[in-house]
N, C-alpha and C positions, 0 to 999 in steps of 0.2 A: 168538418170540412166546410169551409164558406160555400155560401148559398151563390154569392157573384160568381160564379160559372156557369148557373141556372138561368143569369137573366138574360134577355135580347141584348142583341150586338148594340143595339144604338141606346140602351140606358146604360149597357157597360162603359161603354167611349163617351156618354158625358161625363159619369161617375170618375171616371181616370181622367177625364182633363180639369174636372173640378178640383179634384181631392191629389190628384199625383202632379198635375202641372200647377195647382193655387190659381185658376183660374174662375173668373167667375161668369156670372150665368150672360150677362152681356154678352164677353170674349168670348165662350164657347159657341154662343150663339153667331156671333161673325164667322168665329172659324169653317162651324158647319153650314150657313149659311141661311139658318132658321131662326126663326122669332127664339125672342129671349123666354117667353112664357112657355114653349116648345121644350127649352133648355130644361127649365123648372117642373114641368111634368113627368119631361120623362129620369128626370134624377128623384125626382118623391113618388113616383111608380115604383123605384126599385128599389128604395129601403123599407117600402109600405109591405115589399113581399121578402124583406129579410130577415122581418123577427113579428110576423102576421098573426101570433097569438100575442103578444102584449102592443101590439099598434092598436089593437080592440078596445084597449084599456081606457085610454086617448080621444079625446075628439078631434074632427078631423084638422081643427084651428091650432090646435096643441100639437097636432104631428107634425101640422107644417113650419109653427116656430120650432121647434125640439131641431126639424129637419135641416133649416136654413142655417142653425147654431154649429150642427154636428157638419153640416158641410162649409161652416165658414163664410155665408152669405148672407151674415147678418150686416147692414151697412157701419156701424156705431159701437161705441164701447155701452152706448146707455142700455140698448136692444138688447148685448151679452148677459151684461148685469141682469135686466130682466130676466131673461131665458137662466141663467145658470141658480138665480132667486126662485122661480118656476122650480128647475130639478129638485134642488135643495129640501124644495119642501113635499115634495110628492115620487111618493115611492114607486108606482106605477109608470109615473114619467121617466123615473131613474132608469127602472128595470129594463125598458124600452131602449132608453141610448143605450145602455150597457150594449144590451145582447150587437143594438146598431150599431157600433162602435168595431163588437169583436168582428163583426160580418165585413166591417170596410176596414180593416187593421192593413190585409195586404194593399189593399190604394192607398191608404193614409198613412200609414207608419206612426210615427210617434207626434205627427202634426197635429190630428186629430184633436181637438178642444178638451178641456178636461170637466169630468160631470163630478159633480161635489158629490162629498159621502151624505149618507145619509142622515146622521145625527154627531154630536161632537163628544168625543171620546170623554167617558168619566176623567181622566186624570186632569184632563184640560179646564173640565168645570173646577173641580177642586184646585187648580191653580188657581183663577181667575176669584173660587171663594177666598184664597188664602190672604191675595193680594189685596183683600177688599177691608181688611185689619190695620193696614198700613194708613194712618192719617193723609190726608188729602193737603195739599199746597197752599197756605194761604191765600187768598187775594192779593195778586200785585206781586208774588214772590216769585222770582225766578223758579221756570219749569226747572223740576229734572230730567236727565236724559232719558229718552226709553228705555226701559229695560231689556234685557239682552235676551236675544229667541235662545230657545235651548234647540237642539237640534231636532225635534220631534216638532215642538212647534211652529221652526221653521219647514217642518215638512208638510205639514197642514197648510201651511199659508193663508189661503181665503178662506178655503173649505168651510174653517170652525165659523167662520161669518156668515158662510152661504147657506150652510146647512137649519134644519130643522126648524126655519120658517112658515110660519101657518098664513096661509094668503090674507085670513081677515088682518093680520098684523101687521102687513107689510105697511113699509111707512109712504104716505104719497110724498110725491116730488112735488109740492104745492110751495113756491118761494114767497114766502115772509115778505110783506113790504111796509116803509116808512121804517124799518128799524136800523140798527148799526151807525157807524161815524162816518166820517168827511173820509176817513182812510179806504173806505170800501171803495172811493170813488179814483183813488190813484189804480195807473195799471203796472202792472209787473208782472212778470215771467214765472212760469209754477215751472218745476222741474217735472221732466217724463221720460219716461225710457222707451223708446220704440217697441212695439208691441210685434207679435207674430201671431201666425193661422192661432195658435192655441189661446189665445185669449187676453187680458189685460194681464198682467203682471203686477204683484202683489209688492209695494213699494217699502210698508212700510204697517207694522203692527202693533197698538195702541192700546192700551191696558188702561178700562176707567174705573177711576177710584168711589165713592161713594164723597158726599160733601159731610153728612153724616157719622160721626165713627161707629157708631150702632147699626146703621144701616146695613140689609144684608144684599142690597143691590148688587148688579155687577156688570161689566161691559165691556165689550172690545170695538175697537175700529179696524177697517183696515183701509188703508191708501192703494188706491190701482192707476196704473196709466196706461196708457194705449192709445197710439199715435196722439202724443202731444197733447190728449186731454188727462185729467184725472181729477178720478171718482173716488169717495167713501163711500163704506158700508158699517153701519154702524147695528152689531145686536145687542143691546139691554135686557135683563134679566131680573126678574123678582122685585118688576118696580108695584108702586102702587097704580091700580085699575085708575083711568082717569075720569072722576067726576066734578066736574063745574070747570074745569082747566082741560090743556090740553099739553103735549111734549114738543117740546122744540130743539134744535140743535144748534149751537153759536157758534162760532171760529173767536177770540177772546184776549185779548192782551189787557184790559183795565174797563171800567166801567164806563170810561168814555169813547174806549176803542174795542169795540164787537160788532162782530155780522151774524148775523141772523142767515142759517143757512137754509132750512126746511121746519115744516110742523108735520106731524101726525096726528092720523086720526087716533077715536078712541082707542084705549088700550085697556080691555076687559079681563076676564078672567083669568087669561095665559099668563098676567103679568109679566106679558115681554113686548117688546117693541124690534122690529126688525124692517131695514130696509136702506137705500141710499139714493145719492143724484151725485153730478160733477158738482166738481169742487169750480171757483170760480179761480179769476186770474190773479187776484188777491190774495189766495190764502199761504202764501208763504212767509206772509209780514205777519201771520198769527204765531203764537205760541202756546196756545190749548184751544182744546176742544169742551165745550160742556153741550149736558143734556137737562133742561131745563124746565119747570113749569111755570105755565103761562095761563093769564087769565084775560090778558088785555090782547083784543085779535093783530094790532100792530104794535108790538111792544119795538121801543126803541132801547131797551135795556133788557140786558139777561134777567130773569124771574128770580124764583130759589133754584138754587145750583142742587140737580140731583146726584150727577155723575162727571164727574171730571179727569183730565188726562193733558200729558204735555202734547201739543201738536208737532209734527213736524210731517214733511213730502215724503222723507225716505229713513230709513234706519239709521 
Protein backbone atom coordinates (compact mmCIF):
# COMPACT_ATOMS: atom_id res chain seq x y z
CA UNK A 1 0.00 0.00 0.00
CA UNK A 2 1.52 3.48 -0.68
CA UNK A 3 2.79 5.41 2.10
CA UNK A 4 0.82 8.85 0.33
CA UNK A 5 -2.23 8.32 2.40
CA UNK A 6 -0.06 8.72 5.60
CA UNK A 7 1.07 12.06 4.60
CA UNK A 8 -0.46 15.69 5.65
CA UNK A 9 -3.17 17.04 3.60
CA UNK A 10 -0.88 19.91 2.49
CA UNK A 11 2.21 17.80 1.25
CA UNK A 12 -0.42 15.57 -0.38
CA UNK A 13 -1.90 18.67 -2.57
CA UNK A 14 1.52 19.89 -3.60
CA UNK A 15 2.59 16.39 -4.49
CA UNK A 16 -0.75 15.94 -6.88
CA UNK A 17 -0.42 19.43 -8.28
CA UNK A 18 3.16 18.86 -9.10
CA UNK A 19 3.15 15.25 -10.33
CA UNK A 20 -0.80 14.78 -11.48
CA UNK A 21 -1.30 18.44 -12.91
CA UNK A 22 2.91 18.98 -14.24
CA UNK A 23 2.94 21.77 -12.36
CA UNK A 24 5.76 23.38 -10.94
CA UNK A 25 6.91 24.68 -7.69
CA UNK A 26 6.44 28.48 -8.76
CA UNK A 27 2.68 27.72 -10.10
CA UNK A 28 1.77 25.70 -7.20
CA UNK A 29 3.18 28.17 -5.14
CA UNK A 30 0.72 30.99 -6.82
CA UNK A 31 -2.10 28.68 -6.68
CA UNK A 32 -1.85 28.11 -2.90
CA UNK A 33 -0.70 31.35 -2.36
CA UNK A 34 2.74 30.55 -0.47
CA UNK A 35 6.38 31.04 -1.12
CA UNK A 36 7.70 28.83 -3.84
CA UNK A 37 10.48 27.58 -1.19
CA UNK A 38 7.11 26.54 0.91
CA UNK A 39 6.17 24.46 -2.37
CA UNK A 40 9.69 22.69 -2.27
CA UNK A 41 9.73 21.74 1.36
CA UNK A 42 6.87 20.43 1.89
CA UNK A 43 6.97 18.23 -1.42
CA UNK A 44 10.77 16.74 -0.29
CA UNK A 45 9.10 16.35 3.27
CA UNK A 46 7.01 13.91 1.80
CA UNK A 47 9.10 11.65 -0.35
CA UNK A 48 11.90 12.00 2.61
CA UNK A 49 9.12 9.79 4.72
CA UNK A 50 8.20 7.51 1.67
CA UNK A 51 11.13 5.26 1.41
CA UNK A 52 13.03 6.70 5.05
CA UNK A 53 15.31 3.61 5.25
CA UNK A 54 17.22 4.20 1.85
CA UNK A 55 16.87 8.20 2.05
CA UNK A 56 19.66 7.42 4.88
CA UNK A 57 21.63 6.08 2.23
CA UNK A 58 21.85 9.69 0.49
CA UNK A 59 22.99 12.88 1.78
CA UNK A 60 20.79 15.37 2.21
CA UNK A 61 22.27 17.40 -1.43
CA UNK A 62 21.70 14.01 -3.32
CA UNK A 63 17.96 13.60 -2.08
CA UNK A 64 17.22 16.96 -3.04
CA UNK A 65 18.65 16.64 -6.71
CA UNK A 66 17.42 12.71 -6.96
CA UNK A 67 14.04 14.65 -5.70
CA UNK A 68 13.70 17.63 -7.91
CA UNK A 69 14.50 14.85 -10.94
CA UNK A 70 11.71 12.33 -9.84
CA UNK A 71 9.34 15.31 -9.49
CA UNK A 72 10.29 16.88 -12.79
CA UNK A 73 11.69 20.25 -11.28
CA UNK A 74 14.69 20.07 -12.75
CA UNK A 75 15.00 23.46 -15.05
CA UNK A 76 17.29 21.86 -18.12
CA UNK A 77 18.11 18.84 -20.09
CA UNK A 78 21.94 19.39 -18.75
CA UNK A 79 20.60 19.11 -14.85
CA UNK A 80 18.60 15.57 -16.10
CA UNK A 81 21.73 14.15 -17.70
CA UNK A 82 23.38 15.07 -14.61
CA UNK A 83 21.09 13.52 -12.12
CA UNK A 84 20.15 10.41 -14.37
CA UNK A 85 24.52 9.99 -14.70
CA UNK A 86 24.20 10.32 -10.61
CA UNK A 87 21.65 7.10 -10.59
CA UNK A 88 23.33 5.22 -13.15
CA UNK A 89 26.29 5.03 -11.19
CA UNK A 90 25.07 4.42 -7.65
CA UNK A 91 23.15 1.83 -6.36
CA UNK A 92 21.93 3.35 -3.14
CA UNK A 93 20.62 6.36 -5.10
CA UNK A 94 18.79 3.90 -7.55
CA UNK A 95 17.24 1.89 -4.80
CA UNK A 96 16.05 5.16 -3.28
CA UNK A 97 14.06 6.36 -6.53
CA UNK A 98 12.88 3.10 -7.12
CA UNK A 99 11.03 2.36 -3.88
CA UNK A 100 10.16 6.76 -4.52
CA UNK A 101 8.92 6.11 -7.71
CA UNK A 102 6.67 3.02 -6.75
CA UNK A 103 5.22 5.38 -3.62
CA UNK A 104 4.21 8.18 -6.24
CA UNK A 105 3.09 5.66 -9.12
CA UNK A 106 -0.74 6.59 -8.15
CA UNK A 107 0.08 10.80 -8.77
CA UNK A 108 2.46 10.16 -11.53
CA UNK A 109 1.42 7.27 -13.54
CA UNK A 110 3.61 6.56 -16.25
CA UNK A 111 4.97 10.38 -16.41
CA UNK A 112 7.20 9.77 -13.84
CA UNK A 113 11.20 10.12 -15.33
CA UNK A 114 12.98 7.05 -15.94
CA UNK A 115 15.94 5.84 -13.53
CA UNK A 116 18.62 3.85 -15.47
CA UNK A 117 19.37 0.32 -14.76
CA UNK A 118 22.02 -0.51 -12.95
CA UNK A 119 24.72 -1.86 -15.11
CA UNK A 120 24.45 -2.83 -19.12
CA UNK A 121 23.40 -6.18 -19.91
CA UNK A 122 26.16 -8.81 -20.94
CA UNK A 123 24.80 -9.27 -24.33
CA UNK A 124 25.00 -5.76 -25.12
CA UNK A 125 28.78 -5.69 -24.04
CA UNK A 126 29.42 -8.62 -26.40
CA UNK A 127 27.71 -6.74 -29.21
CA UNK A 128 29.57 -3.59 -28.90
CA UNK A 129 32.94 -6.36 -28.43
CA UNK A 130 31.81 -7.93 -31.79
CA UNK A 131 31.21 -4.77 -33.57
CA UNK A 132 34.75 -3.58 -32.66
CA UNK A 133 36.23 -6.43 -35.46
CA UNK A 134 34.75 -4.50 -38.07
CA UNK A 135 37.52 -2.09 -39.74
CA UNK A 136 36.90 1.55 -38.90
CA UNK A 137 36.20 4.11 -42.18
CA UNK A 138 38.93 5.65 -43.76
CA UNK A 139 39.59 9.20 -43.42
CA UNK A 140 37.65 11.54 -45.68
CA UNK A 141 35.42 8.32 -46.63
CA UNK A 142 31.92 8.43 -46.63
CA UNK A 143 30.25 7.48 -43.19
CA UNK A 144 28.11 4.55 -43.17
CA UNK A 145 24.64 4.43 -42.05
CA UNK A 146 24.04 3.54 -38.33
CA UNK A 147 23.49 0.54 -37.83
CA UNK A 148 20.00 -0.74 -37.18
CA UNK A 149 18.77 -1.05 -33.18
CA UNK A 150 17.62 -4.56 -32.65
CA UNK A 151 14.63 -4.41 -30.65
CA UNK A 152 16.28 -5.07 -27.23
CA UNK A 153 18.59 -2.32 -27.96
CA UNK A 154 16.23 -0.03 -28.80
CA UNK A 155 14.66 -0.87 -25.50
CA UNK A 156 17.61 0.09 -23.61
CA UNK A 157 17.79 3.29 -25.25
CA UNK A 158 20.07 5.58 -22.89
CA UNK A 159 20.15 3.29 -20.24
CA UNK A 160 23.25 1.27 -21.61
CA UNK A 161 24.91 4.93 -21.65
CA UNK A 162 23.86 6.03 -18.36
CA UNK A 163 24.41 3.21 -16.59
CA UNK A 164 27.52 1.88 -14.52
CA UNK A 165 29.37 5.19 -14.51
CA UNK A 166 32.06 5.72 -11.67
CA UNK A 167 31.86 9.64 -10.62
CA UNK A 168 35.75 9.77 -10.70
CA UNK A 169 35.20 9.09 -14.61
CA UNK A 170 32.75 11.15 -15.56
CA UNK A 171 33.86 13.29 -18.37
CA UNK A 172 33.85 17.28 -17.43
CA UNK A 173 31.91 19.61 -19.58
CA UNK A 174 35.14 21.66 -19.96
CA UNK A 175 34.85 23.26 -23.99
CA UNK A 176 38.08 22.87 -25.85
CA UNK A 177 39.18 26.23 -27.31
CA UNK A 178 41.18 27.71 -30.45
CA UNK A 179 40.47 24.33 -32.09
CA UNK A 180 38.02 23.38 -35.03
CA UNK A 181 37.33 25.36 -38.48
CA UNK A 182 35.71 28.57 -39.93
CA UNK A 183 32.46 25.97 -40.22
CA UNK A 184 31.99 25.87 -36.36
CA UNK A 185 31.35 29.42 -36.76
CA UNK A 186 28.31 29.11 -39.33
CA UNK A 187 24.83 28.70 -37.54
CA UNK A 188 22.25 25.99 -38.33
CA UNK A 189 19.38 24.34 -36.88
CA UNK A 190 20.06 20.75 -34.99
CA UNK A 191 17.10 18.73 -35.22
CA UNK A 192 15.07 17.95 -31.63
CA UNK A 193 11.97 16.37 -30.78
CA UNK A 194 10.00 17.96 -28.07
CA UNK A 195 10.58 16.44 -24.83
CA UNK A 196 8.11 15.44 -21.97
CA UNK A 197 7.92 15.15 -17.86
CA UNK A 198 9.92 11.84 -18.55
CA UNK A 199 13.00 13.05 -19.60
CA UNK A 200 15.20 13.76 -22.91
CA UNK A 201 14.44 11.36 -25.50
CA UNK A 202 17.03 9.17 -26.94
CA UNK A 203 17.45 10.39 -30.79
CA UNK A 204 19.75 8.44 -32.00
CA UNK A 205 22.49 5.47 -31.11
CA UNK A 206 26.08 5.30 -32.08
CA UNK A 207 28.22 2.45 -32.32
CA UNK A 208 32.27 3.49 -32.11
CA UNK A 209 34.60 1.58 -33.88
CA UNK A 210 38.22 1.30 -32.72
CA UNK A 211 40.78 3.25 -35.35
CA UNK A 212 42.94 0.29 -34.56
CA UNK A 213 41.95 -3.11 -35.88
CA UNK A 214 43.63 -4.75 -32.94
CA UNK A 215 42.32 -2.66 -30.63
CA UNK A 216 39.90 -4.05 -27.98
CA UNK A 217 38.28 -0.57 -27.23
CA UNK A 218 34.74 0.16 -27.54
CA UNK A 219 31.88 2.75 -27.45
CA UNK A 220 28.60 3.93 -27.81
CA UNK A 221 26.88 7.48 -28.06
CA UNK A 222 23.87 8.41 -27.75
CA UNK A 223 22.03 11.58 -29.06
CA UNK A 224 19.15 13.15 -26.65
CA UNK A 225 16.91 16.25 -27.14
CA UNK A 226 14.69 18.00 -25.05
CA UNK A 227 13.03 21.06 -25.66
CA UNK A 228 14.98 22.03 -28.78
CA UNK A 229 18.35 21.38 -27.15
CA UNK A 230 20.51 18.26 -27.77
CA UNK A 231 22.96 16.33 -25.86
CA UNK A 232 25.57 13.36 -26.29
CA UNK A 233 26.49 11.00 -24.03
CA UNK A 234 29.30 9.37 -24.84
CA UNK A 235 30.81 5.73 -22.77
CA UNK A 236 34.28 4.24 -23.78
CA UNK A 237 35.53 1.09 -22.67
CA UNK A 238 38.88 -0.56 -22.23
CA UNK A 239 40.70 2.43 -23.46
CA UNK A 240 44.18 3.05 -22.35
CA UNK A 241 44.55 4.90 -18.62
CA UNK A 242 45.66 8.48 -19.80
CA UNK A 243 49.37 9.45 -19.04
CA UNK A 244 51.06 12.57 -20.53
CA UNK A 245 47.68 13.13 -22.73
CA UNK A 246 44.50 13.51 -22.25
CA UNK A 247 40.70 12.34 -24.19
CA UNK A 248 38.97 14.50 -26.29
CA UNK A 249 35.84 14.30 -28.24
CA UNK A 250 35.51 15.96 -32.13
CA UNK A 251 32.35 16.29 -34.35
CA UNK A 252 34.70 15.64 -37.81
CA UNK A 253 34.00 15.78 -41.52
CA UNK A 254 38.19 16.22 -42.79
CA UNK A 255 41.17 17.44 -41.16
CA UNK A 256 40.23 20.73 -42.00
CA UNK A 257 36.70 20.62 -40.73
CA UNK A 258 36.37 19.40 -37.00
CA UNK A 259 35.12 20.83 -33.71
CA UNK A 260 36.41 20.02 -30.74
CA UNK A 261 33.60 19.37 -28.50
CA UNK A 262 34.88 18.37 -24.67
CA UNK A 263 38.14 16.96 -23.02
CA UNK A 264 38.25 14.68 -20.00
CA UNK A 265 39.90 14.35 -17.15
CA UNK A 266 42.33 11.52 -16.43
CA UNK A 267 41.20 8.20 -17.24
CA UNK A 268 42.77 5.61 -14.56
CA UNK A 269 42.47 2.34 -13.88
CA UNK A 270 38.59 1.67 -15.01
CA UNK A 271 39.76 2.23 -18.39
CA UNK A 272 36.52 3.85 -19.23
CA UNK A 273 35.56 7.27 -19.85
CA UNK A 274 32.00 8.21 -19.37
CA UNK A 275 30.07 11.30 -19.65
CA UNK A 276 28.57 14.23 -21.91
CA UNK A 277 27.42 18.12 -22.57
CA UNK A 278 24.91 19.64 -25.54
CA UNK A 279 25.74 19.39 -28.62
CA UNK A 280 26.20 22.90 -30.25
CA UNK A 281 24.06 24.43 -33.05
CA UNK A 282 26.49 23.16 -35.69
CA UNK A 283 26.63 19.77 -35.35
CA UNK A 284 24.44 18.54 -37.85
CA UNK A 285 26.90 19.70 -40.85
CA UNK A 286 29.19 16.78 -39.10
CA UNK A 287 29.49 13.36 -40.14
CA UNK A 288 31.41 11.45 -37.30
CA UNK A 289 32.21 11.58 -34.19
CA UNK A 290 35.72 10.62 -32.79
CA UNK A 291 37.37 10.21 -29.48
CA UNK A 292 40.70 11.29 -29.38
CA UNK A 293 44.21 11.70 -27.81
CA UNK A 294 45.64 14.81 -27.15
CA UNK A 295 48.78 16.29 -25.97
CA UNK A 296 48.48 19.84 -27.12
CA UNK A 297 45.90 21.77 -24.53
CA UNK A 298 44.30 23.73 -27.56
CA UNK A 299 44.59 21.43 -30.40
CA UNK A 300 43.19 22.86 -33.59
CA UNK A 301 43.36 19.35 -35.15
CA UNK A 302 42.00 15.76 -34.05
CA UNK A 303 45.01 13.89 -32.28
CA UNK A 304 45.21 9.92 -33.00
CA UNK A 305 41.91 8.85 -33.70
CA UNK A 306 41.02 6.16 -30.81
CA UNK A 307 37.36 5.45 -31.48
CA UNK A 308 35.31 6.48 -34.32
CA UNK A 309 31.66 6.35 -35.55
CA UNK A 310 29.17 7.90 -38.31
CA UNK A 311 27.51 10.99 -36.84
CA UNK A 312 24.13 11.88 -37.27
CA UNK A 313 20.95 13.87 -34.81
CA UNK A 314 18.59 10.98 -35.15
CA UNK A 315 18.41 7.12 -36.54
Amino acid sequence: MSRLDELPPDQRAALSLLLRQHKSYAEVAALLGIAERAVHDRAHAAIAVLAPRQARELTPERREEVGDYLLGQQPGVAERLRTRTYLGGSEPARAWAKEIAAQLHPFAGASLPEIPAGAPEPQRLQDLTASAASPAPAPGAAPAPPRARSAQSSRLGGAVLLVAIVAAVVVAVVLLSGGGSSKAKKSSTTAGTASTKTGPAVENQITLKPAQAKSGSVGVVDILAEKGKTAFFIEAQHIPASKGFYYAIWLYNSHTSALPLSKSPAVGSTHRLAGGSLLPSTAADYHEILLTRETNPHPKHPGRVILRGPFSLTG
